[in-house]
DSSP file (Angstrom, degrees, kcal/mol; ACC not computed):
  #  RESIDUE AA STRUCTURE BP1 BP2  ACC     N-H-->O    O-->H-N    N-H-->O    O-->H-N    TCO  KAPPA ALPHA  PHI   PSI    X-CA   Y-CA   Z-CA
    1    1 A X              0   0    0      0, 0.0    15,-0.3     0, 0.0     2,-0.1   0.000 360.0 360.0 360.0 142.4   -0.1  -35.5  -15.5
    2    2 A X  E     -A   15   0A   0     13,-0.7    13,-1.6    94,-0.0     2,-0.4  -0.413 360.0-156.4 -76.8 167.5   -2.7  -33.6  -13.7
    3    3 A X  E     +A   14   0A   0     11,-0.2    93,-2.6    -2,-0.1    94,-0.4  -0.979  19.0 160.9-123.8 162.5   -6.7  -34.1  -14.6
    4    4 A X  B     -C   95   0B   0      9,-2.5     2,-0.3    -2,-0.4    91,-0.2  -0.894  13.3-167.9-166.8 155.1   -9.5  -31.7  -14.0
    5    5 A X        -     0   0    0     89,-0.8     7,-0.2     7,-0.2     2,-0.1  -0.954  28.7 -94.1-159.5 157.9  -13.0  -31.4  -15.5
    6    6 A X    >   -     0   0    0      5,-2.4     3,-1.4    -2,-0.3     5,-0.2  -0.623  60.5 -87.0 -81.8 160.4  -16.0  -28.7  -15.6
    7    7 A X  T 3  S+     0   0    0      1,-0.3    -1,-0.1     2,-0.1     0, 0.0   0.565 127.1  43.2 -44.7 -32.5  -18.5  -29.2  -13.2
    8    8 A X  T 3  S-     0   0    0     66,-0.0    -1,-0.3     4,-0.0    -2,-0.1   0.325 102.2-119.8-103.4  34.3  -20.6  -31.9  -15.6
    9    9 A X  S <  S+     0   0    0     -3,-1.4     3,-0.1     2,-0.2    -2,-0.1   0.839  83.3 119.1  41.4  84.6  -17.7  -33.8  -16.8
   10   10 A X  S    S+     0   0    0     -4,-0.1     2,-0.5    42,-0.1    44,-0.2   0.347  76.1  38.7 -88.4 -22.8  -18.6  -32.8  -20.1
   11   11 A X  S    S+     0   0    0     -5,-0.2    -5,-2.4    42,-0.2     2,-0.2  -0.929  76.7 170.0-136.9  98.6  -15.6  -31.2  -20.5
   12   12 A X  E     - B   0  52A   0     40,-3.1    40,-0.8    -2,-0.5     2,-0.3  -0.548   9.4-164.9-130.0-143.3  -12.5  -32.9  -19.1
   13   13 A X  E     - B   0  51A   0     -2,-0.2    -9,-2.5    38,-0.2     2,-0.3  -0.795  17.6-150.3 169.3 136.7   -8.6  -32.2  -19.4
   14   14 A X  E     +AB   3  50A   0     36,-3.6    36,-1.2    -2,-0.3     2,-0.3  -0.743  24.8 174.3-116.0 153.6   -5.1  -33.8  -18.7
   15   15 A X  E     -A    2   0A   0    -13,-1.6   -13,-0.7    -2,-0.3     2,-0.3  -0.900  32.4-111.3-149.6-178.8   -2.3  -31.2  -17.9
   16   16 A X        -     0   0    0     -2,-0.3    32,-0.1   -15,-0.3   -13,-0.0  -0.945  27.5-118.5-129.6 145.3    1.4  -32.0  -16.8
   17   17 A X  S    S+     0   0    0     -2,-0.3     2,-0.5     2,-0.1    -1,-0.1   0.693  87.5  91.1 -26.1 -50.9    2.6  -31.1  -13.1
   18   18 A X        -     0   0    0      1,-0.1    -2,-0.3     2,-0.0     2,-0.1  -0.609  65.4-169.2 -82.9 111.6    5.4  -28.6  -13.9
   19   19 A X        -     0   0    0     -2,-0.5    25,-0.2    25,-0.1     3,-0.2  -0.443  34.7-133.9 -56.5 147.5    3.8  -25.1  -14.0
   20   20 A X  S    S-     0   0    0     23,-1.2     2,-0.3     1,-0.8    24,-0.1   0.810  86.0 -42.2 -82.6 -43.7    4.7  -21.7  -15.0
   21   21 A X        -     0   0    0     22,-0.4    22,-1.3     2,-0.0    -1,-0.8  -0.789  50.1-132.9-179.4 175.7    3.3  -20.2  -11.9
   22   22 A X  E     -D   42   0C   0     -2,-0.3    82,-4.7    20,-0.2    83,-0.8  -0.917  35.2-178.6-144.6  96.1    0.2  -20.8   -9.7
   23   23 A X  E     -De  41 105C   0     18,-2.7    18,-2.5    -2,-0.3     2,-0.8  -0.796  32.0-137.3-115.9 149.6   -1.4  -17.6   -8.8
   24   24 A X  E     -De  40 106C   0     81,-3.6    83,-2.4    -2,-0.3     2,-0.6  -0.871  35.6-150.5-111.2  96.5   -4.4  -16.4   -6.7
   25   25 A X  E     +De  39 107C   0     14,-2.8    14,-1.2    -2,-0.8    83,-0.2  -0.686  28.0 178.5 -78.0 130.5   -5.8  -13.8   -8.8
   26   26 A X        +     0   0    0     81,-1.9    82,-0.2    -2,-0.6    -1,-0.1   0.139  33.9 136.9-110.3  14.4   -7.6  -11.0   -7.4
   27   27 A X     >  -     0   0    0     80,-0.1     4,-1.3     1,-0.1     5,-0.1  -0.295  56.7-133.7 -21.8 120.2   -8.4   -9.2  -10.7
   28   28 A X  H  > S+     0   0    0      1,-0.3     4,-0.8     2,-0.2    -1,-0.1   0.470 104.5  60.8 -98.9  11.5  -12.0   -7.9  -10.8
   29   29 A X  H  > S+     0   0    0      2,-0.1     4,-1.5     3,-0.1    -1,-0.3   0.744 110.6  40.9 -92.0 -22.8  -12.5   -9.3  -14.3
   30   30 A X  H  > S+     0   0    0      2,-0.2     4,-1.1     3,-0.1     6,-0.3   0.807 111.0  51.7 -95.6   1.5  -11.9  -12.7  -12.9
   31   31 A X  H  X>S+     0   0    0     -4,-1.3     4,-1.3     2,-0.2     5,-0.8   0.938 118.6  46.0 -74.0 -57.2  -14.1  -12.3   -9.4
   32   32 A X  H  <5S+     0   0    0     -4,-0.8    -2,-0.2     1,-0.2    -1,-0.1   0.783 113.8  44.6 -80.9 -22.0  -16.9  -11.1  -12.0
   33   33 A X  H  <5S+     0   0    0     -4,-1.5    -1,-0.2     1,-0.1    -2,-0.2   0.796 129.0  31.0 -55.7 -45.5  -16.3  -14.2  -14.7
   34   34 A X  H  <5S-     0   0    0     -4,-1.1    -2,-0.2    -3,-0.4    -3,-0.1   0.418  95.5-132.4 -87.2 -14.7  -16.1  -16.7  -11.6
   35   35 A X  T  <5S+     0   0    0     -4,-1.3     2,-0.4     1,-0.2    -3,-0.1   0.917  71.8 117.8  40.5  39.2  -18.6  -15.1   -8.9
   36   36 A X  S   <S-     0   0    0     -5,-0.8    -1,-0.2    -6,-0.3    -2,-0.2  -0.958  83.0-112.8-132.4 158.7  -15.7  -15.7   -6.3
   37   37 A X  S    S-     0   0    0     -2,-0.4     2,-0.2     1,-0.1    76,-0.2   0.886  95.9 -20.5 -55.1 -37.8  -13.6  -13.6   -4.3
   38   38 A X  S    S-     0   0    0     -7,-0.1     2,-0.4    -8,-0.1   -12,-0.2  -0.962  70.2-118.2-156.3 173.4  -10.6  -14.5   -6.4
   39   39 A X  E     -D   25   0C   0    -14,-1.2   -14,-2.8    -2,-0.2     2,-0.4  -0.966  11.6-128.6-138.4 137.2   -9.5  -17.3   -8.7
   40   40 A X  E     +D   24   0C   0     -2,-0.4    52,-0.8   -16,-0.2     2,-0.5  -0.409  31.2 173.8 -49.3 112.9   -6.9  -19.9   -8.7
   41   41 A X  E     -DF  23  91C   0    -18,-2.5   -18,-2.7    -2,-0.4     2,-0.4  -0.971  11.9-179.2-121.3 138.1   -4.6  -20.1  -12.4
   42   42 A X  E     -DF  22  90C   0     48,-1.6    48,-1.9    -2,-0.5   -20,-0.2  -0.966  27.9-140.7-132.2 138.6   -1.6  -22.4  -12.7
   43   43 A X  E     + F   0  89C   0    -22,-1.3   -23,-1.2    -2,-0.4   -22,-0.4  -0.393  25.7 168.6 -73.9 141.3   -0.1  -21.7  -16.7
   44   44 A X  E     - F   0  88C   0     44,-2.0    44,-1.9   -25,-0.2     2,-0.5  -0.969  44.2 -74.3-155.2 164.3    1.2  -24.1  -18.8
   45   45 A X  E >   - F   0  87C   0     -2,-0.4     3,-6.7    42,-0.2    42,-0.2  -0.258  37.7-137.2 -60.9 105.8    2.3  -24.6  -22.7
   46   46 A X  G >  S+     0   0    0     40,-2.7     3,-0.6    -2,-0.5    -1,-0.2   0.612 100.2  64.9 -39.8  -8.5   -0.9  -24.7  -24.5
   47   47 A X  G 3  S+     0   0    0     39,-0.4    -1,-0.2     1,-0.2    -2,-0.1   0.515 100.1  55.5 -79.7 -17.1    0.9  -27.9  -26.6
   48   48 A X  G <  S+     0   0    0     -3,-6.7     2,-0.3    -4,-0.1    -1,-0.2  -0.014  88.2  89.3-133.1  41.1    1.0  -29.8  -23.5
   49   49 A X    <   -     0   0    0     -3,-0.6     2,-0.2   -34,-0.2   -34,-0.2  -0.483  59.2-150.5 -77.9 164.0   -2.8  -29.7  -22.4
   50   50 A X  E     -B   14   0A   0    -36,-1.2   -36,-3.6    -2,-0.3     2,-0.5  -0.754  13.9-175.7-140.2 118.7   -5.4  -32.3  -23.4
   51   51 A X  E     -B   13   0A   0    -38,-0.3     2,-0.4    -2,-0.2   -38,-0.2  -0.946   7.3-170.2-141.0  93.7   -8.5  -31.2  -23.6
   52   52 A X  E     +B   12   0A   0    -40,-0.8   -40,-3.1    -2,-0.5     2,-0.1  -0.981  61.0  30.6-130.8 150.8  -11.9  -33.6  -24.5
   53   53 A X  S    S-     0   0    0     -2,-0.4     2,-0.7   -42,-0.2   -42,-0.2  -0.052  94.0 -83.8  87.4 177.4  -15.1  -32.1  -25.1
   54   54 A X        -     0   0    0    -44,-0.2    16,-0.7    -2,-0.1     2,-0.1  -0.792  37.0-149.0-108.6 124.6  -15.6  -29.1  -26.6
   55   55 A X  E     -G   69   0C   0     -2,-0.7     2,-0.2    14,-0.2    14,-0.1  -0.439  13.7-130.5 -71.6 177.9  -15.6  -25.6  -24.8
   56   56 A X  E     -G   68   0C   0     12,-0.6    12,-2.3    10,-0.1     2,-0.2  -0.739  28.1-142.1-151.9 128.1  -17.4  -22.4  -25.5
   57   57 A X        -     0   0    0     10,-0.3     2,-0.3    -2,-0.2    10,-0.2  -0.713  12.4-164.9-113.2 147.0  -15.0  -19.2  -25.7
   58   58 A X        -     0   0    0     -2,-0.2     8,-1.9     8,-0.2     2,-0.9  -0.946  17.3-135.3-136.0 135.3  -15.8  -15.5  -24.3
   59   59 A X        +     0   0    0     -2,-0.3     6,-0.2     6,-0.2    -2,-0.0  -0.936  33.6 163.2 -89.6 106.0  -13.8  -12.4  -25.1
   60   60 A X        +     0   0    0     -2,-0.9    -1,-0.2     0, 0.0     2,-0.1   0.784  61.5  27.1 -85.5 -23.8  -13.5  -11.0  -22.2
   61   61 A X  S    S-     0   0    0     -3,-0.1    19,-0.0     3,-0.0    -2,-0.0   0.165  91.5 -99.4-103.6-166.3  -10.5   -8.4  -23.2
   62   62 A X  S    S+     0   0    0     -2,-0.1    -3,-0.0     3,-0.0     0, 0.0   0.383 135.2  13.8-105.2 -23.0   -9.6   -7.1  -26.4
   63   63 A X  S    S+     0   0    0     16,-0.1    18,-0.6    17,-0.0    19,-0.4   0.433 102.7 108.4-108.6 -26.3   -7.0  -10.2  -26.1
   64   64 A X        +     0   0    0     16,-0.2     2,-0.3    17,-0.1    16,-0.1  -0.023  43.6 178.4 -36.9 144.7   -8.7  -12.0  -23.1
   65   65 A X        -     0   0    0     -6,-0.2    14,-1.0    -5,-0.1     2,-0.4  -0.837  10.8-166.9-146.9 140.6  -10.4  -15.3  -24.7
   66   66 A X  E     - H   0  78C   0     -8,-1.9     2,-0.7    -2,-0.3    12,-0.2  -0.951   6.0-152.6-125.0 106.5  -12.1  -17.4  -21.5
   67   67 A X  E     + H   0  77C   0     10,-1.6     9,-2.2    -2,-0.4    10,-1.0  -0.757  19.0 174.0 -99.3  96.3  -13.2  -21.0  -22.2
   68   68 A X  E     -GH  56  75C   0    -12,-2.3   -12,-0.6    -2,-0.7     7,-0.2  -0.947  45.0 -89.4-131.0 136.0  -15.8  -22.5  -20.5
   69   69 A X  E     -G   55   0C   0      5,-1.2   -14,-0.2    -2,-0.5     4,-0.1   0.198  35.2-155.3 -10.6 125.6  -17.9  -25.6  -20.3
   70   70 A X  S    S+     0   0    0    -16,-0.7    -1,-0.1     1,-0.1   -15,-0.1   0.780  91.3  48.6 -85.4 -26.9  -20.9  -24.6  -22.9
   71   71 A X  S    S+     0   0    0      3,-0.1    -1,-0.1   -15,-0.0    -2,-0.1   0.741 130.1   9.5 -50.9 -51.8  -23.1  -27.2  -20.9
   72   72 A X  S    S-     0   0    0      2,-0.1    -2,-0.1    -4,-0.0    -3,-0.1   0.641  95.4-125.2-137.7 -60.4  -22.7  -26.5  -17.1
   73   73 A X        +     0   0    0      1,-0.3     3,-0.1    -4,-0.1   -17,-0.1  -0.221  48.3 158.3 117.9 -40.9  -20.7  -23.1  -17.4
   74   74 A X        -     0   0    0     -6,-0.1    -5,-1.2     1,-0.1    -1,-0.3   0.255  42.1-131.9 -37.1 118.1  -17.7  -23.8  -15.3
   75   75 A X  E     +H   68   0C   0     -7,-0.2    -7,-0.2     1,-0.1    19,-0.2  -0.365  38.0 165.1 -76.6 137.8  -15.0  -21.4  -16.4
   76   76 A X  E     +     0   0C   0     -9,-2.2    15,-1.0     1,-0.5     2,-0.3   0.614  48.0  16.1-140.9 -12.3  -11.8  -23.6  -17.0
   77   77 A X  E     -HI  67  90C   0    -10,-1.0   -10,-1.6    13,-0.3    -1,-0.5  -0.975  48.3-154.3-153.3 165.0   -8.8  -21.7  -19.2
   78   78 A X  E     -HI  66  89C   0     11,-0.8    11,-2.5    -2,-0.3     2,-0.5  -0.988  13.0-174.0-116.0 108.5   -7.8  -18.4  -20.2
   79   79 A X  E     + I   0  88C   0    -14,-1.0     2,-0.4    -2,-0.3     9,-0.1  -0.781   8.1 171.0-102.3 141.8   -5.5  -17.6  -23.5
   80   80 A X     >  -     0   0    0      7,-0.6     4,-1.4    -2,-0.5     7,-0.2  -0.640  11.1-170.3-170.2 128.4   -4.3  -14.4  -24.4
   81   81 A X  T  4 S+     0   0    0    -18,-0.6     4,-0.2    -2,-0.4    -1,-0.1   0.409  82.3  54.6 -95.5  12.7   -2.0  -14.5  -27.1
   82   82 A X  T  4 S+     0   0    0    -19,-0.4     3,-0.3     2,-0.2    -1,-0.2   0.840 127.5  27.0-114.7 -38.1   -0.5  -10.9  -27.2
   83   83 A X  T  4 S+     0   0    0      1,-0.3     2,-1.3   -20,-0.1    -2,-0.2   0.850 136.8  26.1 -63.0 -65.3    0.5  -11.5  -23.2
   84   84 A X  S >< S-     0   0    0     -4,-1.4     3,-0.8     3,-0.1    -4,-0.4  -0.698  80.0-169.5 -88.1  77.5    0.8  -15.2  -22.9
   85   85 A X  T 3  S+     0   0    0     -2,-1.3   -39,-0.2    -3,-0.3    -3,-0.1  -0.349  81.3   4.8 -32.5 136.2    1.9  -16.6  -26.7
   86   86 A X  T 3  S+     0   0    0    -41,-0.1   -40,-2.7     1,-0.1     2,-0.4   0.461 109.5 105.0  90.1 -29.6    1.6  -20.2  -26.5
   87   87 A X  E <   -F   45   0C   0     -3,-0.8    -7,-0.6   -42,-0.2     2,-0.4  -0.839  47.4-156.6-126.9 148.5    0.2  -20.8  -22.9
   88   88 A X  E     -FI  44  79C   0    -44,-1.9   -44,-2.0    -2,-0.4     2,-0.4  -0.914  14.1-143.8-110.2 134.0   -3.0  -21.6  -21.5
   89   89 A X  E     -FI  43  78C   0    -11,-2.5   -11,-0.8    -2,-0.4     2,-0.3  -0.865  19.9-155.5 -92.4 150.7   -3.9  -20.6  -17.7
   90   90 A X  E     -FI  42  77C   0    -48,-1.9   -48,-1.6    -2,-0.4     2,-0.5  -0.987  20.2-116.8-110.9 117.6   -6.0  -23.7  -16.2
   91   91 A X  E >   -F   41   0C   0    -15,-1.0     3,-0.8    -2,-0.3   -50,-0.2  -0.587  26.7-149.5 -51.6 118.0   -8.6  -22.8  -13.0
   92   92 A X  G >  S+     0   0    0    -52,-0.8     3,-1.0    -2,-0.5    -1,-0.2   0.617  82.9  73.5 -41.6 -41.6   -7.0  -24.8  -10.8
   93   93 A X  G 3  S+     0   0    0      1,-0.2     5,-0.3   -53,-0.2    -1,-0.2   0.751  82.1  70.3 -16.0 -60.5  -10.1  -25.5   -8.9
   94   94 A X  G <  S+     0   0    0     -3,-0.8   -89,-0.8   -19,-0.2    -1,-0.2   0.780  74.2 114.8 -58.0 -31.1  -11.3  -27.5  -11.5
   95   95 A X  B X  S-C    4   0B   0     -3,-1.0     3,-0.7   -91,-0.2   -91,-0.2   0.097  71.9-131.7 -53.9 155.1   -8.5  -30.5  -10.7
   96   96 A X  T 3  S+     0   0    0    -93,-2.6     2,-0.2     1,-0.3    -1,-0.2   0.984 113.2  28.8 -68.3 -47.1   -9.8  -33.5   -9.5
   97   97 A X  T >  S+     0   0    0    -94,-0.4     2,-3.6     1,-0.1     3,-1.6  -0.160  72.7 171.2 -99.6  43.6   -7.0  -33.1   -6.8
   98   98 A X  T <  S+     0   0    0     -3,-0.7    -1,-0.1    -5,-0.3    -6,-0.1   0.563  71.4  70.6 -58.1  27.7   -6.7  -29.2   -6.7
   99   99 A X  T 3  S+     0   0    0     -2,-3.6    -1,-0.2     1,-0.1    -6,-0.1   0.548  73.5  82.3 -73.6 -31.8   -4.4  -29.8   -3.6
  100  100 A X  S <  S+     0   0    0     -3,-1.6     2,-0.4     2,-0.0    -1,-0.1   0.093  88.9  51.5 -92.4  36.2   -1.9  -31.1   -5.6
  101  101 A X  S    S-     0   0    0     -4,-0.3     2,-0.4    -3,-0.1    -1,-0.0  -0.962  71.8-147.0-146.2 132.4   -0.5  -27.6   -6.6
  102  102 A X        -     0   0    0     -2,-0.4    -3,-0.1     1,-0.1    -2,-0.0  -0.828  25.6-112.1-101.5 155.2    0.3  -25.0   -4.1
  103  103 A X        -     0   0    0     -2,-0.4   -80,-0.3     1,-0.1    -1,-0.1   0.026  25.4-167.2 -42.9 152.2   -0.2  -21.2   -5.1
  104  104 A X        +     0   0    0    -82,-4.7     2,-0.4     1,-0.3   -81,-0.2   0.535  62.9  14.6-132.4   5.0    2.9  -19.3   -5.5
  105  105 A X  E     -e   23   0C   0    -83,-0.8   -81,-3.6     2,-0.0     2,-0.8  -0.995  58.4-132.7-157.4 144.0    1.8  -15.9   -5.6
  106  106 A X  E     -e   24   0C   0     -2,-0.4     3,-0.4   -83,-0.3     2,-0.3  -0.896  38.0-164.7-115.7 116.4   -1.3  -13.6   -5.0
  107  107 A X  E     +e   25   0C   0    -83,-2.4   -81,-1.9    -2,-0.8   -80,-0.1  -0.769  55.8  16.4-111.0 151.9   -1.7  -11.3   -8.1
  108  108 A X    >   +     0   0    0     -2,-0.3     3,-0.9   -83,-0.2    -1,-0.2   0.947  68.4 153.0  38.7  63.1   -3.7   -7.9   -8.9
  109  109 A X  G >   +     0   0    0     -3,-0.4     3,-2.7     1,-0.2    -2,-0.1   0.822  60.1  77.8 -83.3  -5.9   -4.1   -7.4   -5.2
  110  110 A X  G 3  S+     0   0    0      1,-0.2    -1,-0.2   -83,-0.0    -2,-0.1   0.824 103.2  39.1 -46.3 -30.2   -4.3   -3.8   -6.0
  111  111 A X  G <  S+     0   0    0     -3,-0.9    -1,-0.2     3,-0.0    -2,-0.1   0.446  87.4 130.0 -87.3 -11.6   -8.1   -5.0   -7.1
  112  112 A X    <   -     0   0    0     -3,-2.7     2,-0.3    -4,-0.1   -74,-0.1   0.143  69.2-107.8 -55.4 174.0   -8.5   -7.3   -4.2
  113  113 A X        -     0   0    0    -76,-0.2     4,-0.3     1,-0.2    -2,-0.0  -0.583  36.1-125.3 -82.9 157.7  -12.2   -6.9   -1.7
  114  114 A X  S    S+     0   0    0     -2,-0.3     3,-0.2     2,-0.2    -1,-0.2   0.516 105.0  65.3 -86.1 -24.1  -10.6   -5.4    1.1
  115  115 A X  S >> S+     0   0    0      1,-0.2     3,-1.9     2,-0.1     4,-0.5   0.847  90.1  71.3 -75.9 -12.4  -12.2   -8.4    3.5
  116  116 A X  G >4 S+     0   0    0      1,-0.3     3,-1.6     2,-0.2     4,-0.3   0.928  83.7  63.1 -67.3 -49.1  -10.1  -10.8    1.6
  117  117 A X  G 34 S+     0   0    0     -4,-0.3    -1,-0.3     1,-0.3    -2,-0.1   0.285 115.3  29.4 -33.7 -13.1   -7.1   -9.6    3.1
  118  118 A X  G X4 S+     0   0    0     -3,-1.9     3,-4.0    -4,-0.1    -1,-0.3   0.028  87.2 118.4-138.8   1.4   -8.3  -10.7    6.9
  119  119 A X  G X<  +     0   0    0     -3,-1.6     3,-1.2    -4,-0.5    -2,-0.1   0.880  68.5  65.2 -43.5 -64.3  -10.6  -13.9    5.5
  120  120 A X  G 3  S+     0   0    0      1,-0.3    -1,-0.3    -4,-0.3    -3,-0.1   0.573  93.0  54.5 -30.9 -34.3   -8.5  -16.1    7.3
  121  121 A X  G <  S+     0   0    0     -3,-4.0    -1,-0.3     2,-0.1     2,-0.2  -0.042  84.4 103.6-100.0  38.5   -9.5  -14.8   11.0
  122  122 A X  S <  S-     0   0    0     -3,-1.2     2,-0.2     1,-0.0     0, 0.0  -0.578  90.8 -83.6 -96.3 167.1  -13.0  -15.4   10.3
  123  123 A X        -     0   0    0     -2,-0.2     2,-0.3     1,-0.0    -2,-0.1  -0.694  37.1-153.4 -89.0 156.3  -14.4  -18.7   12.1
  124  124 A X        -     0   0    0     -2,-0.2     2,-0.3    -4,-0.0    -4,-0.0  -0.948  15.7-179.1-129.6 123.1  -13.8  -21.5   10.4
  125  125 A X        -     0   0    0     -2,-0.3     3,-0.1     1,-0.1    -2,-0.0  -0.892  33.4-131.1-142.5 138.2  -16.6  -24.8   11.0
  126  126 A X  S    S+     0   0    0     -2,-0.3     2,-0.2     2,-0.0    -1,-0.1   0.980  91.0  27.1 -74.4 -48.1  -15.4  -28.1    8.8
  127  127 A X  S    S-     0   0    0      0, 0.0     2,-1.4     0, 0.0    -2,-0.0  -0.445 118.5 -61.9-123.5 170.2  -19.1  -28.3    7.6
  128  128 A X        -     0   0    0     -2,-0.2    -2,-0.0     1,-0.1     0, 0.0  -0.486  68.7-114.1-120.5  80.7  -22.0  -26.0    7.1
  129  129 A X              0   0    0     -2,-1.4    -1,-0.1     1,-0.2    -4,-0.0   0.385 360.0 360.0 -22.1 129.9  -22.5  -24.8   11.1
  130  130 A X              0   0    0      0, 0.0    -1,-0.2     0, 0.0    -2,-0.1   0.435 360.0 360.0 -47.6 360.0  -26.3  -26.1   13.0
């Protein structure tokens, strides 16, 4: 099992390895829910989460539901049950280790920032450059 927690621990969460997918969303309802250039999801069967402490739900969609820390704010799952039945997406981000899942796909790039596409050849300083 993975763990991950919102930014104050108030909220933490056990999840199992085995994924649905791991996607880098570029969707511009989740860059405006997150305030990031894109956001990390890996899916799994909502049955086989654990979840203590309590989130705070947003409809973002007409189906959308977005679950986030009520405390702190840190956005941590997505449901929608008329797409997804059954499954919760997790920010991936949030893992204690969020290393230990690689992406497998970059999704709604139709929405992507156009600098995201070149990010990589920017310079790159391990710590926060003198």
């Amino acid at each position: 099992m993975l763990t991950g927690r919102c930014h104050c621990g108030a909220v933490t969460y056990e999840m199992p390895e085995q994924t649905i997918h791991h996607a880098l969303c570029h969707c511009t309802d989740c860059r405006r829910s997150a305030g990031a250039p894109m956001v990390a999801w890996a899916m799994v069967p909502a049955d086989q989460m654990k979840i203590d402490g309590a989130t705070r739900i947003y409809a973002s969609s007409e189906h959308g539901r977005r679950h986030f820390c009520g405390a702190c704010g840190t956005g941590l799952f997505y449901t929608n049950e008329a797409v997804f039945p059954g499954l919760i997406d997790v920010q991936s981000a949030t893992l204690d280790d969020p290393g230990a899942l690689q992406p497998t796909a970059q999704i709604q790039v139709a929405e992507r920032i156009g600098w995201m596409a070149t990010a990589h050849d920017l310079p790159a300083f391990d710590r926060y450059p003198g």
